[in-house]
OpenMM code with the backbone's topology and positions (N, CA, C; nanometers):
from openmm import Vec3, app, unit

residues = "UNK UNK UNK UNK UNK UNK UNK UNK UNK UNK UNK UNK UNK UNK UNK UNK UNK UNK UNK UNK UNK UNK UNK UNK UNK UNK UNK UNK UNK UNK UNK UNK UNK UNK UNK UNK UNK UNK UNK UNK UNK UNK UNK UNK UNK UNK UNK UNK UNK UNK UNK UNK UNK UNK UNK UNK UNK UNK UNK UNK UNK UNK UNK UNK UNK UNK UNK UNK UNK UNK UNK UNK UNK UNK UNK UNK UNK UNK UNK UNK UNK UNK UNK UNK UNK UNK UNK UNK UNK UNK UNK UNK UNK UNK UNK UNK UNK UNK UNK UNK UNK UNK UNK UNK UNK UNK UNK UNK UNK UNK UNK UNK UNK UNK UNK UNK UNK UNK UNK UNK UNK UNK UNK UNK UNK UNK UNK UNK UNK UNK UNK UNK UNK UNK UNK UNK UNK UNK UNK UNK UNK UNK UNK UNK UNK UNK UNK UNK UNK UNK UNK UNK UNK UNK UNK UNK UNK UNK UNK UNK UNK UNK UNK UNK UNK UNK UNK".split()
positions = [
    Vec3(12.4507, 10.2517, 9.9532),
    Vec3(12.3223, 10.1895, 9.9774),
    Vec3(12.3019, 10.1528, 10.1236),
    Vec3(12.3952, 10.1243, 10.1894),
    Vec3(12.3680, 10.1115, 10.3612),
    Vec3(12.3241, 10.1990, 10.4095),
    Vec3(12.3137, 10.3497, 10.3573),
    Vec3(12.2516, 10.4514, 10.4303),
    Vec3(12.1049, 10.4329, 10.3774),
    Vec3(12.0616, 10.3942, 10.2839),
    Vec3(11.9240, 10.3660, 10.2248),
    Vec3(11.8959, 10.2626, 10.3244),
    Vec3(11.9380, 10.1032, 10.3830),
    Vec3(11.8915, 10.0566, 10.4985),
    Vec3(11.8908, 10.1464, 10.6235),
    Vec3(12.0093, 10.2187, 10.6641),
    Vec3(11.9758, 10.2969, 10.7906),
    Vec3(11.8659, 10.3974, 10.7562),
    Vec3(11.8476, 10.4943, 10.6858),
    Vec3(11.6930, 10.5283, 10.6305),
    Vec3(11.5964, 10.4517, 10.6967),
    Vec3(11.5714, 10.3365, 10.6138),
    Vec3(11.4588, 10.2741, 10.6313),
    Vec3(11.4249, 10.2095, 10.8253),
    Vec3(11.5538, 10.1868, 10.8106),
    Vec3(11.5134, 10.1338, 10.9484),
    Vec3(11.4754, 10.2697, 11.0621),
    Vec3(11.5816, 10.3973, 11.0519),
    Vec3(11.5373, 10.5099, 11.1225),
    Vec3(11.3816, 10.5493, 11.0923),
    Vec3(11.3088, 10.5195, 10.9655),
    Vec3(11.1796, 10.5769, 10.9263),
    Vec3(11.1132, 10.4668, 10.9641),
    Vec3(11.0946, 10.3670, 10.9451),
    Vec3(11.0046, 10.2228, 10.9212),
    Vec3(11.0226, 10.1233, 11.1041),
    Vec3(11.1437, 10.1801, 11.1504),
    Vec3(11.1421, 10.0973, 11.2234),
    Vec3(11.1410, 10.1008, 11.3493),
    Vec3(11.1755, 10.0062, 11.4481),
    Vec3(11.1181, 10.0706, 11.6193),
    Vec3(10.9958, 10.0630, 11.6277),
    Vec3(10.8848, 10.0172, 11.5603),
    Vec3(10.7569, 10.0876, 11.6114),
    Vec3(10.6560, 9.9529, 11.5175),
    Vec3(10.5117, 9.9417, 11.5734),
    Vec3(10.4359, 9.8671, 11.5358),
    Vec3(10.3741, 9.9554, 11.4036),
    Vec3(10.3791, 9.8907, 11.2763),
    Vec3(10.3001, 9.9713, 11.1593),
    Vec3(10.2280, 9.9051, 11.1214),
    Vec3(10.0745, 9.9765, 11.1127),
    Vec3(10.0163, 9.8846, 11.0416),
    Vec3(10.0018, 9.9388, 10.8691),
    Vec3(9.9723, 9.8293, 10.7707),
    Vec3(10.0022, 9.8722, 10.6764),
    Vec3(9.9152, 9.8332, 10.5891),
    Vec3(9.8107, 9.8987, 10.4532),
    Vec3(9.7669, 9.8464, 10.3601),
    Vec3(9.8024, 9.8112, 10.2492),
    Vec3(9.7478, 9.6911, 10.1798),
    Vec3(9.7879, 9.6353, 10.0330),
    Vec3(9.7197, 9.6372, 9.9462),
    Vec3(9.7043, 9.6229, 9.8216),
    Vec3(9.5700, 9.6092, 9.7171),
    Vec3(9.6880, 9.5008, 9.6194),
    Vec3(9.5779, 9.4179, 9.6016),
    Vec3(9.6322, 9.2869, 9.5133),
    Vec3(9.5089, 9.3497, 9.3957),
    Vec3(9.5971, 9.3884, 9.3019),
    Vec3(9.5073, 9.4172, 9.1589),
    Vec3(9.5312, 9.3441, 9.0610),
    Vec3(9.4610, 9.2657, 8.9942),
    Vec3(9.4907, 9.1967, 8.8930),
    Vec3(9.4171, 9.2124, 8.7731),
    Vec3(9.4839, 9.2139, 8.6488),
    Vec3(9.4297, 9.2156, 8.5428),
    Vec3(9.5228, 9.1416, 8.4379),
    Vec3(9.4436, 9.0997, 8.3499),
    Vec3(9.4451, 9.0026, 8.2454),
    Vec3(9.5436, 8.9137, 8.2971),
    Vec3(9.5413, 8.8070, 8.3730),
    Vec3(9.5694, 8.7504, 8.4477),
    Vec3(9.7410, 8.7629, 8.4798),
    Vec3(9.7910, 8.8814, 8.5411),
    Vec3(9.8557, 8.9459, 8.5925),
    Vec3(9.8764, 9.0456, 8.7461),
    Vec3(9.9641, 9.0032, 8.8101),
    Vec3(9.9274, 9.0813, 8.9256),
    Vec3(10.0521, 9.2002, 8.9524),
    Vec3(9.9622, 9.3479, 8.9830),
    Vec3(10.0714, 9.4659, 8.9838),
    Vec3(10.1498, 9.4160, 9.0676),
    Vec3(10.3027, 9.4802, 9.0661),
    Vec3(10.3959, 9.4570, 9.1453),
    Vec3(10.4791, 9.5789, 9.1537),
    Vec3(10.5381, 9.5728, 9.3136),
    Vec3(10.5983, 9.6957, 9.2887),
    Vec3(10.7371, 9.6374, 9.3913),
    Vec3(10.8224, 9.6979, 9.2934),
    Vec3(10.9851, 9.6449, 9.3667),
    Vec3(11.0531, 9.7667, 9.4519),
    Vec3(11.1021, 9.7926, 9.5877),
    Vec3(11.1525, 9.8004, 9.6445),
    Vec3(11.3229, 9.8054, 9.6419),
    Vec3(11.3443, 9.8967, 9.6931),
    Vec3(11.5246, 9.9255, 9.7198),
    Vec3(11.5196, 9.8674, 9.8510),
    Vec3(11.6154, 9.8091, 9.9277),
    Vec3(11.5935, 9.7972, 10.0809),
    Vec3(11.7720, 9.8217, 10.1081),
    Vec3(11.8405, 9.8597, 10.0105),
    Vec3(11.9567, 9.8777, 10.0902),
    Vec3(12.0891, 9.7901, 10.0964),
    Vec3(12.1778, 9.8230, 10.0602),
    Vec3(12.3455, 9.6938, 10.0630),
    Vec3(12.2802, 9.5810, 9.9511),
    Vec3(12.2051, 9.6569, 9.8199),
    Vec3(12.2068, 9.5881, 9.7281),
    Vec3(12.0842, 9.4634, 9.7183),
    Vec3(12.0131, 9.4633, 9.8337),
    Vec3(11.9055, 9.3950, 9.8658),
    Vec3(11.7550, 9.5055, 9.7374),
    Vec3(11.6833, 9.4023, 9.7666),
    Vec3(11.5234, 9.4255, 9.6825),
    Vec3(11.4000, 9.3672, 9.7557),
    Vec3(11.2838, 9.4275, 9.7386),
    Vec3(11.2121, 9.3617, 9.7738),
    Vec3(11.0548, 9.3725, 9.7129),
    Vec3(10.9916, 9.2347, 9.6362),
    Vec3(10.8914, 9.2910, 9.5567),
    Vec3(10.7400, 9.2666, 9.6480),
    Vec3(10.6836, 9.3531, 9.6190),
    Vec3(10.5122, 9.3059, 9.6672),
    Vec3(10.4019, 9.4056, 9.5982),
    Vec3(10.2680, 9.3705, 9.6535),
    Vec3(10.1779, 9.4863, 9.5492),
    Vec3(10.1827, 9.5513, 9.6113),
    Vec3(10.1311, 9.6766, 9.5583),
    Vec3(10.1355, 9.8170, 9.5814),
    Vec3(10.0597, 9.8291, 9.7446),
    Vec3(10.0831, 9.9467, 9.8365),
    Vec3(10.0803, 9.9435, 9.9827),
    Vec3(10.1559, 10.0482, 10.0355),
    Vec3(10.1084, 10.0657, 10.1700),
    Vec3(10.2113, 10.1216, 10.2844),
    Vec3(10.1094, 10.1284, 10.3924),
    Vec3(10.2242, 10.2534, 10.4665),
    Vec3(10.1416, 10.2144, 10.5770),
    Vec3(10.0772, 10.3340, 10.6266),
    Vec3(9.9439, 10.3086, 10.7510),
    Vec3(9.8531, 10.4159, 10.7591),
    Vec3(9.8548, 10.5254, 10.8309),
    Vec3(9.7750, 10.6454, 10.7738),
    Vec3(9.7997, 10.7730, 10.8475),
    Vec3(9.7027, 10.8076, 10.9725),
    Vec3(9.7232, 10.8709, 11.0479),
    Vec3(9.6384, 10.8467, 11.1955),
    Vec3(9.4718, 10.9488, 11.1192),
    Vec3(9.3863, 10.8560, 11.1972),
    Vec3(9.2498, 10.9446, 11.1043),
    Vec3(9.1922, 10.9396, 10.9861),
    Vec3(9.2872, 10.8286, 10.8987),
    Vec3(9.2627, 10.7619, 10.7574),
    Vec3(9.1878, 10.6484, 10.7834),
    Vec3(9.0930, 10.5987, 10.7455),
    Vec3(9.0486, 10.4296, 10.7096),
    Vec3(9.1370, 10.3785, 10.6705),
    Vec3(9.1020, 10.2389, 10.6913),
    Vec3(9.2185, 10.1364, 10.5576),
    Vec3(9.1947, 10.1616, 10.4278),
    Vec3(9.0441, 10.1716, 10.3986),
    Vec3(9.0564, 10.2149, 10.2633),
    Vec3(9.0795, 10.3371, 10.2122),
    Vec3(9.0948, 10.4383, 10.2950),
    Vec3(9.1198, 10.5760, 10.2638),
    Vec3(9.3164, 10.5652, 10.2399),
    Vec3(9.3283, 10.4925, 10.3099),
    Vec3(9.5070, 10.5056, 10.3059),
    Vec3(9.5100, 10.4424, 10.2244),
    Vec3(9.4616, 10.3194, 10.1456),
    Vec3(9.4961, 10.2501, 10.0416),
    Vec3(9.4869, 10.3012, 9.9120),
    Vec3(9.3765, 10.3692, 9.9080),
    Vec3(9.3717, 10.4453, 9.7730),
    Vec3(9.4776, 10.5333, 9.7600),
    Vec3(9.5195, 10.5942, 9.8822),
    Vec3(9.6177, 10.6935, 9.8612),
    Vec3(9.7530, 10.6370, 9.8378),
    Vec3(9.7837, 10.5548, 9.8829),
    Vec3(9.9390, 10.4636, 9.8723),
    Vec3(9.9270, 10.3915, 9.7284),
    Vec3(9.7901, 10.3873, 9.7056),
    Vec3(9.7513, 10.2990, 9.5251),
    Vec3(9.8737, 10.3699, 9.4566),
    Vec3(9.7544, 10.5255, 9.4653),
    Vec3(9.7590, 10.6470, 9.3208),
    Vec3(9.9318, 10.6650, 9.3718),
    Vec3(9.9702, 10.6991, 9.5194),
    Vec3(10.0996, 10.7552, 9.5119),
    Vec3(10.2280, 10.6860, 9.3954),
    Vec3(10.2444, 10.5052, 9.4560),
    Vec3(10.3347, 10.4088, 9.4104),
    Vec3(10.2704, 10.3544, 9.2519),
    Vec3(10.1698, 10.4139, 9.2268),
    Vec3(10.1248, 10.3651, 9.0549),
    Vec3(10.0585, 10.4371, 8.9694),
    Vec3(10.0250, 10.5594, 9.0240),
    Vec3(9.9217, 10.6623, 8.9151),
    Vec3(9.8084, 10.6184, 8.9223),
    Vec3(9.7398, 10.4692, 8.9963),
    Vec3(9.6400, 10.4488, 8.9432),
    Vec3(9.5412, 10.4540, 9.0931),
    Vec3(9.3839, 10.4681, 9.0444),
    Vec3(9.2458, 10.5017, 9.1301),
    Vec3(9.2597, 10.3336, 9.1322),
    Vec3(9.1852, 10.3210, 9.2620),
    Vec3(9.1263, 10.1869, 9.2463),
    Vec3(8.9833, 10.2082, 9.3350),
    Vec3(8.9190, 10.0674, 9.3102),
    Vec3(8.7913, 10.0557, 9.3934),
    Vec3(8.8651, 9.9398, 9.4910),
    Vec3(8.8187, 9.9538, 9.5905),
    Vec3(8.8762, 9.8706, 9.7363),
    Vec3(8.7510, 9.7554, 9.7158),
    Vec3(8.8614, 9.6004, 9.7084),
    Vec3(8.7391, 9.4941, 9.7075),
    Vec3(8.7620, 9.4623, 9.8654),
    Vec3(8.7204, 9.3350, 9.8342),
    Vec3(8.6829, 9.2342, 9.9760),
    Vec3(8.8292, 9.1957, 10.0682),
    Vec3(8.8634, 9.2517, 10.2103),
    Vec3(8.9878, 9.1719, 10.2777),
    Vec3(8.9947, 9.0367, 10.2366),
    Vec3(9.1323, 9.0623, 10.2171),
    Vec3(9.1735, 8.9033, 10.1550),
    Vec3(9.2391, 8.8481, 10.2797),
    Vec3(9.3530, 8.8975, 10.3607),
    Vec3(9.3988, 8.8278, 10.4676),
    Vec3(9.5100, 8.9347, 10.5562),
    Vec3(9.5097, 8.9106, 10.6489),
    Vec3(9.5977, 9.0135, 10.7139),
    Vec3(9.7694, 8.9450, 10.7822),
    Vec3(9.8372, 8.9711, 10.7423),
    Vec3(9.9688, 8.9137, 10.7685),
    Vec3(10.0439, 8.9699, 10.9253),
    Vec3(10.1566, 8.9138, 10.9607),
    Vec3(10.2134, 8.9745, 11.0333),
    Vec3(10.3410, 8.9957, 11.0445),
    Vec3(10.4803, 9.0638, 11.0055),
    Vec3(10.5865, 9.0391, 10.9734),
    Vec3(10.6578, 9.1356, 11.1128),
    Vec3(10.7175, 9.0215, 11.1528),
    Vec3(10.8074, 9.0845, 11.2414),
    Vec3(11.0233, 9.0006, 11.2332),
    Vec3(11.0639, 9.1222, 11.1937),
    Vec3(11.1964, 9.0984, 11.1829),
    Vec3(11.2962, 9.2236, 11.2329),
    Vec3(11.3514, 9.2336, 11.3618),
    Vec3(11.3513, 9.3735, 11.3865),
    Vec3(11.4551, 9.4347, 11.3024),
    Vec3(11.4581, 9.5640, 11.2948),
    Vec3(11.3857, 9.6656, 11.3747),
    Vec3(11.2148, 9.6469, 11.3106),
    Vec3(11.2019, 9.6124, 11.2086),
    Vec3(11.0351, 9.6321, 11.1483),
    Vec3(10.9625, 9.5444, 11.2375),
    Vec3(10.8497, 9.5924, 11.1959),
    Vec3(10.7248, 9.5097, 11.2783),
    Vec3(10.6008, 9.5599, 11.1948),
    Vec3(10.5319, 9.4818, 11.1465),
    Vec3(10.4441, 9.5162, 11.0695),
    Vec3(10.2972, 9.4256, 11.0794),
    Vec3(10.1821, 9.4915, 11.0765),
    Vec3(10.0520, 9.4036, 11.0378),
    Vec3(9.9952, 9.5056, 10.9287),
    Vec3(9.9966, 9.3820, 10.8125),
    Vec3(9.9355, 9.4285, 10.7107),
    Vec3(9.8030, 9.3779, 10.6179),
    Vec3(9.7056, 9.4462, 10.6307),
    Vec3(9.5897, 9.4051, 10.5751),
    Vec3(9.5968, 9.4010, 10.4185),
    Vec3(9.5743, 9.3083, 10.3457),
    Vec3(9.5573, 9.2835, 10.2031),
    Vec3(9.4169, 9.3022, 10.1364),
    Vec3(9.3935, 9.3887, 10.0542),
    Vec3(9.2343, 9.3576, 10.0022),
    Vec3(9.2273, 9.3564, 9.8761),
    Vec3(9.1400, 9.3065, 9.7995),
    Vec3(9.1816, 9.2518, 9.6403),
    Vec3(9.0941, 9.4255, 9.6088),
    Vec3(9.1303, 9.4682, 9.4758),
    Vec3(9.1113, 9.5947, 9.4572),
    Vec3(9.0954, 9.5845, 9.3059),
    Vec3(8.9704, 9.6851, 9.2676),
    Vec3(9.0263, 9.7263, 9.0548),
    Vec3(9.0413, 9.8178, 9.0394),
    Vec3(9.0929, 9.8543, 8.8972),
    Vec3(9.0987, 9.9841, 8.8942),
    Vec3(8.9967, 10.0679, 8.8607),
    Vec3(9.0576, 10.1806, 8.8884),
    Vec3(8.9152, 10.2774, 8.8323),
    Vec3(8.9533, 10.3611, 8.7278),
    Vec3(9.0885, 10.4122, 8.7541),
    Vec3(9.1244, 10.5092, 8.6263),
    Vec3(9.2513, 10.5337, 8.6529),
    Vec3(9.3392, 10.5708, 8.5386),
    Vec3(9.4812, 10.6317, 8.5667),
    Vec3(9.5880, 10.5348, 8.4803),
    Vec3(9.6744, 10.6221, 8.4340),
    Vec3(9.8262, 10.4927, 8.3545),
    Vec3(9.9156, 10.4669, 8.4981),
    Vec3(9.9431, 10.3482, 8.4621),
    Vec3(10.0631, 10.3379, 8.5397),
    Vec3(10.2150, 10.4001, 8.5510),
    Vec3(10.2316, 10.4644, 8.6216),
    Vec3(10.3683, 10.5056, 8.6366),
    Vec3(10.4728, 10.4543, 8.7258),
    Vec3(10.5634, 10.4727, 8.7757),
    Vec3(10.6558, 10.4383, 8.9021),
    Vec3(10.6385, 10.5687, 8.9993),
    Vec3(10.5788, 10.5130, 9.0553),
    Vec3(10.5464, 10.6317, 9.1872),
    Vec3(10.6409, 10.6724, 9.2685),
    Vec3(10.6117, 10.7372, 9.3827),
    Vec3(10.7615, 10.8155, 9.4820),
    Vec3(10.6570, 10.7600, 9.5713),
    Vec3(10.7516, 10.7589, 9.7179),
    Vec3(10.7049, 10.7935, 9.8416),
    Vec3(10.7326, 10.8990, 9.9256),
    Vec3(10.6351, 11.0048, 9.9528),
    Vec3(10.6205, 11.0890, 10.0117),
    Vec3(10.6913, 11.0873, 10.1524),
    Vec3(10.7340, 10.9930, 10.2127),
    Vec3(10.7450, 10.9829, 10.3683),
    Vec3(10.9227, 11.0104, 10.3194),
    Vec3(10.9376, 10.9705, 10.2263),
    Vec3(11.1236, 10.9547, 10.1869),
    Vec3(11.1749, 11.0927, 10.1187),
    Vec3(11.2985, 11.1492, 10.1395),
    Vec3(11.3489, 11.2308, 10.0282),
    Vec3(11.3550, 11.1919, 9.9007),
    Vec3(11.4316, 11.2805, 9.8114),
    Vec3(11.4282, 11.2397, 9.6431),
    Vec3(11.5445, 11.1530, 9.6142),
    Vec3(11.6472, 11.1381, 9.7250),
    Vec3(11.7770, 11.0861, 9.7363),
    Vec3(11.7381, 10.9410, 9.7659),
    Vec3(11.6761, 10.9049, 9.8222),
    Vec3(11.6518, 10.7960, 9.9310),
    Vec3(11.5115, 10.7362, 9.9002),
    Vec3(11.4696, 10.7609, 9.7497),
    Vec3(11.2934, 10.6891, 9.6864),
    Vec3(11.3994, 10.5146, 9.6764),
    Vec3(11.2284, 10.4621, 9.7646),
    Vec3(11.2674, 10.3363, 9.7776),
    Vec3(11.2199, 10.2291, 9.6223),
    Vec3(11.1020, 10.2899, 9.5465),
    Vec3(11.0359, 10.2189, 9.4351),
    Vec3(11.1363, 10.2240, 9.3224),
    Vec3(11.1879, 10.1165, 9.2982),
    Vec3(11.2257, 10.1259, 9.1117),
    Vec3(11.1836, 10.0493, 9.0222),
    Vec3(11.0500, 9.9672, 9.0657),
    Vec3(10.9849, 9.9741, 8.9383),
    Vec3(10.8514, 9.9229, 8.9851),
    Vec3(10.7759, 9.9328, 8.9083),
    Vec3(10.6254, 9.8860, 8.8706),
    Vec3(10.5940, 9.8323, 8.7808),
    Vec3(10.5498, 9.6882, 8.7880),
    Vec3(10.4789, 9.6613, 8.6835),
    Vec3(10.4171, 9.4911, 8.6904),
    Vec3(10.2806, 9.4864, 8.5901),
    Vec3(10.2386, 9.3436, 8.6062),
    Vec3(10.3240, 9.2526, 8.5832),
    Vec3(10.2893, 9.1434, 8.6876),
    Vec3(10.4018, 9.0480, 8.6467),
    Vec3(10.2835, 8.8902, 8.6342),
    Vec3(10.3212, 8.8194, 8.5925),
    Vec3(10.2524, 8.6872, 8.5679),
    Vec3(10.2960, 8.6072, 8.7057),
    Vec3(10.2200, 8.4692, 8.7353),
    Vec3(10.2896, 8.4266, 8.7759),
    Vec3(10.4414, 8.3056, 8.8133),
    Vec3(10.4409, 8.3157, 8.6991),
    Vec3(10.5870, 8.2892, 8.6477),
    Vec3(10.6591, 8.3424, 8.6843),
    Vec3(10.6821, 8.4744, 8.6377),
    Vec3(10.7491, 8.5610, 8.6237),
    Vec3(10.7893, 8.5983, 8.8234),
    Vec3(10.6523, 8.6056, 8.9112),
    Vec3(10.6605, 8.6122, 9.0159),
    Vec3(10.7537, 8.5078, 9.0897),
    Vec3(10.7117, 8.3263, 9.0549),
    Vec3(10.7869, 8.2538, 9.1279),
    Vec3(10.9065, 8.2799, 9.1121),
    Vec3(10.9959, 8.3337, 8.9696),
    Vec3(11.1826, 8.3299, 8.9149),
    Vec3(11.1658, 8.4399, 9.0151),
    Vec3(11.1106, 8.4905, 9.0884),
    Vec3(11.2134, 8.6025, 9.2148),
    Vec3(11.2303, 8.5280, 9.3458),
    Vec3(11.3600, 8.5304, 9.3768),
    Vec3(11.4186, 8.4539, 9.4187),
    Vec3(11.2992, 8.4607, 9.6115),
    Vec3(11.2856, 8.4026, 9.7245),
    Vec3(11.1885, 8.4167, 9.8096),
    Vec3(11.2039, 8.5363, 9.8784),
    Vec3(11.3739, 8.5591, 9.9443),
    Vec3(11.4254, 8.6359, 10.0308),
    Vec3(11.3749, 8.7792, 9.9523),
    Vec3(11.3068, 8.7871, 9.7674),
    Vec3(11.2692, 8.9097, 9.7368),
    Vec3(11.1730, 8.9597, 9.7229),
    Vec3(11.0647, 8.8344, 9.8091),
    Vec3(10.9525, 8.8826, 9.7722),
    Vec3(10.8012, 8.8753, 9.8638),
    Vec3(10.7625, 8.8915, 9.9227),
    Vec3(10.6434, 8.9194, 10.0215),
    Vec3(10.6009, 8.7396, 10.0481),
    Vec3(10.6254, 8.7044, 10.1654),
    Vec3(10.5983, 8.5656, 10.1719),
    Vec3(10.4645, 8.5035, 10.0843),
    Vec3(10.3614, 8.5796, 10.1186),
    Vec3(10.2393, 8.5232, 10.0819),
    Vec3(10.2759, 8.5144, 9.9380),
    Vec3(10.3622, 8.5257, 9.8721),
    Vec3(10.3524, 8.4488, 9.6903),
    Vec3(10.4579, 8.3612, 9.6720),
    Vec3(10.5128, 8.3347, 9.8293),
    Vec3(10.6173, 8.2067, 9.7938),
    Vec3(10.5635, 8.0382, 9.7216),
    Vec3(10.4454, 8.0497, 9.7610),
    Vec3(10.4074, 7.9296, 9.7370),
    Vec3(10.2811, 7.9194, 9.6561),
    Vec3(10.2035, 8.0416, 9.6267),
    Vec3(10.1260, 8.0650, 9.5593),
    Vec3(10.1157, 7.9581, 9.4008),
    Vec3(10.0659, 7.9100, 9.3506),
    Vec3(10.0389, 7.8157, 9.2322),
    Vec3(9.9423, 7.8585, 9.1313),
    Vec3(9.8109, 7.9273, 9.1537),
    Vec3(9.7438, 8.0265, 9.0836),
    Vec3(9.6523, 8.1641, 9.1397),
    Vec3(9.6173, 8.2476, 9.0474),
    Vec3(9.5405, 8.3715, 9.0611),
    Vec3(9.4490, 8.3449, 9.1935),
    Vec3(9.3613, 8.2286, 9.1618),
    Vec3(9.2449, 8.1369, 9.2583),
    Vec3(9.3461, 8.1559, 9.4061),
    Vec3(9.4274, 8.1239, 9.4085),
    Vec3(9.4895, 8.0904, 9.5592),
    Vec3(9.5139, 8.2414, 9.6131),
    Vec3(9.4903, 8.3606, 9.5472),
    Vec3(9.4989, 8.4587, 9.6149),
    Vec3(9.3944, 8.5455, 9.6681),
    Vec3(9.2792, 8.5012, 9.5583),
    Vec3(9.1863, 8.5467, 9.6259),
    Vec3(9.1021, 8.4008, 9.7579),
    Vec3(9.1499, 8.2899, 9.7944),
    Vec3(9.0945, 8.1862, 9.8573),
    Vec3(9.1749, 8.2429, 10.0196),
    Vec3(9.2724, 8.3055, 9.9843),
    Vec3(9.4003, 8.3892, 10.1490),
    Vec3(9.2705, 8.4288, 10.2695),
    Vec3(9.2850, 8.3385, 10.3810),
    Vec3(9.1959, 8.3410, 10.4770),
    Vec3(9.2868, 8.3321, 10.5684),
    Vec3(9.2202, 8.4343, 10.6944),
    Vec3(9.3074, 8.4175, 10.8215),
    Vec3(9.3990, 8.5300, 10.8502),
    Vec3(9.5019, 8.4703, 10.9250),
    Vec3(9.6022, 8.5460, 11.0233),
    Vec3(9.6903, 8.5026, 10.9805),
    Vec3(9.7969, 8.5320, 10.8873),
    Vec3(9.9525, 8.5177, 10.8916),
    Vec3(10.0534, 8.5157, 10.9461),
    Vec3(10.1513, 8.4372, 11.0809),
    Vec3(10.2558, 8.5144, 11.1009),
    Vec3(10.3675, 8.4129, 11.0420),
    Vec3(10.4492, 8.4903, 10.9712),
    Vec3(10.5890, 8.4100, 10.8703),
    Vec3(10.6599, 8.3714, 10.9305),
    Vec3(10.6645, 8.3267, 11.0590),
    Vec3(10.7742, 8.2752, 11.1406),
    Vec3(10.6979, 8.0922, 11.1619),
    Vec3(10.6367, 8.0507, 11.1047),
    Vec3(10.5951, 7.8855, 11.0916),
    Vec3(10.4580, 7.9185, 11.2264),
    Vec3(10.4488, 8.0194, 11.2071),
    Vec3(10.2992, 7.9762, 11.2545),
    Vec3(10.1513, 8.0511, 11.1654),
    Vec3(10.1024, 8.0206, 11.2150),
    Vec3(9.9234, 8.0448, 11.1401),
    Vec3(9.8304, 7.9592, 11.2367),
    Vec3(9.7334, 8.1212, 11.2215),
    Vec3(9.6517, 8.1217, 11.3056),
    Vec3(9.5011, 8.1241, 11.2148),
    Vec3(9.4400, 7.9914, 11.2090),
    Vec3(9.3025, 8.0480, 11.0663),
    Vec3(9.1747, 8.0566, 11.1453),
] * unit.nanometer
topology = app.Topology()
chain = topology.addChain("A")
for resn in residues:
    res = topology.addResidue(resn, chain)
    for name in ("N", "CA", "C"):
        topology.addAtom(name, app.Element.getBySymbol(name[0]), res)
């Protein structure tokens, strides 16, 4: 699994990415998609990646939707844009609340990775219960502290996870 972190960091890292998210929720559940990151590490957040040169945000989002879940969505309203920097990564990622439009859910691949080295192993709604029992270090800051559905679509501003915020 350390070569799955050197992977990621040779593909993902060195470089400013920006990246899209779709927070989809239904029956008061939000998709989730878990992450390999390597030496036994995980990491969960909604479905996302990052963008292709000449794509919109919403053009890359739909496409990173259907890739990591089988499913179409309609692109709602920006919810908030984060900023994660821990090197080698560096990331700004725009969040926008999204529904679906059509498609089952599956566990998707990522195209940017070989078949050896797919970072997704699983998909699926999670409550938020179910979200807080993952432990923090596994899971996308913005749901560390989250309390209900309401508080995700209320996400205003500029994120950066190092104790600052900018609204």
């Amino acid at each position: 699994m350390e070569n799955l972190e050197k992977e990621i960091n040779e593909k993902f890292g060195g470089r400013l990415r920006t990246r899209v998210n779709g927070v989809l929720i239904i029956a008061d559940k939000i998709l989730m998609v878990k992450h390999l990151m390597g030496n036994g590490k995980c990491f969960w957040n909604v479905p996302g990646g990052g963008m292709d040169y000449q794509s919109t945000a919403p053009e890359n989002l739909k496409r990173e939707f259907l890739e990591e879940t089988g499913i179409t969505i309609q692109i709602g309203p920006l919810l908030t844009v984060t900023e994660f920097l821990k090197p080698p990564l560096h990331a700004v990622e725009l969040f926008f609340e999204v529904s679906k439009e059509s498609g089952t859910l599956t566990k998707g691949t990522d195209p940017e990775l070989p078949n050896h080295s797919q970072l997704i192993e699983d998909v699926r709604f999670m409550s938020l219960e179910e979200i807080h029992k993952i432990p923090n270090d596994e899971k996308h800051h913005l749901f560390w502290k989250i309390k209900s559905l309401n508080d995700i679509r209320i996400w205003k501003g500029y994120f950066n996870f190092e104790n600052k915020c900018i609204k």
